[in-house]
N, C-alpha and C positions, 0 to 999 in steps of 0.2 A: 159520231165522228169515226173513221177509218182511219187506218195507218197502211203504208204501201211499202212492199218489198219485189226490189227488181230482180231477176234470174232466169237463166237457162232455163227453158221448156226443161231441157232433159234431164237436168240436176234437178228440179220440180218433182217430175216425177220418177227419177232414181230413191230418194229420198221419202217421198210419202208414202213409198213400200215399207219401209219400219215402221209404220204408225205416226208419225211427226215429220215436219219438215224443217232443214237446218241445210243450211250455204257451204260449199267445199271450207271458205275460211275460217268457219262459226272455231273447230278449235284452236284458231292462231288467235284469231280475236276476242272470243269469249267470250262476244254478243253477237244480234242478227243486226246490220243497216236496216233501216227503214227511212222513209220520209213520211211527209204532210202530203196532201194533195197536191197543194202548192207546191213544194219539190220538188215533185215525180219529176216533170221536164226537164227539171235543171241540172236532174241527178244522171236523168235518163243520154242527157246529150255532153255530160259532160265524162263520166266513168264507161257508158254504153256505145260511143260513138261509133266504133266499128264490130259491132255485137250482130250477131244475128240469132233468130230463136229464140229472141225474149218474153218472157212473163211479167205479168204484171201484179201479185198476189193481195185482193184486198182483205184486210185483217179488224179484224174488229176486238180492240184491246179489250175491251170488259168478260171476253172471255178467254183469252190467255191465258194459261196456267204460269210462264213466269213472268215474271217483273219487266214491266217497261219503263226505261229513263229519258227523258227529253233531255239530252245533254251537247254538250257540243265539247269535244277530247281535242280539237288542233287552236284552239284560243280565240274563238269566232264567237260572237256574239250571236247568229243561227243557231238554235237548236234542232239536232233531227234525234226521231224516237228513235230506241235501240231497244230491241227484245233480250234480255237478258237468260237466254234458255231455248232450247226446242220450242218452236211453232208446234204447239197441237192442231191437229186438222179439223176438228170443231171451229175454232177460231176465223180459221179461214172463207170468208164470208162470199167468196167469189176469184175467179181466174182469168184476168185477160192476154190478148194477144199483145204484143207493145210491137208495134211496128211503124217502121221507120221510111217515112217515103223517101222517093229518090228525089225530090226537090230539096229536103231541106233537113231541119231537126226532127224529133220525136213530138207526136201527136198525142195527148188524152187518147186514152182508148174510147170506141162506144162500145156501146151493152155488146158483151156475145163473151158471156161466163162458158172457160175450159173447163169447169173442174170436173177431173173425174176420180 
């Protein structure tokens, strides 16, 4: 099982020049968002709607260095994971493109890993 965190290509790779990757809001919130697969779309069309240059980062929890919680913080019966700490780049099991056709919402990505 993977876990999925949406972002800026370029806050991607600003960011994994420190050694780890962590989201402009990581310290207001003092966790990372993530989704289930399942999510990704829901999340992707609903916070991302006029986004461009996104990422798709698949994460693979058993190697995370901190703590992941399934929780849900606004009183929803949904749970999405949230990484409690820096993405180590180990963890990071693959990079996609997330883009958005001009017909409609956000699509699954296929196979074509960015990471570099």
């Amino acid at each position: 099982m993977f876990i999925y965190h949406i972002t800026e290509r370029l806050q991607y790779e600003e960011t994994i020049k420190t050694g780890a990757y962590y989201p402009s809001d990581y310290e207001k919130d003092g966790f990372i968002h993530c989704s289930t697969r399942e999510q990704v779309l829901q999340v992707a069309n609903r916070f991302y709607a006029h986004a461009s240059d996104l990422v798709l980062l698949e994460l693979t929890p058993s190697k995370l260095i901190p703590e992941v919680i399934f929780e849900n913080l606004e009183g929803n019966d949904e749970k999405f994971p949230h990484v409690y700490g820096k993405i180590n780049l180990d963890a990071i099991n693959c990079v996609y493109r997330l883009n958005r056709p001009e017909t409609g919402g956000y699509v699954f990505p296929k196979f074509e890993n960015i990471l570099s």
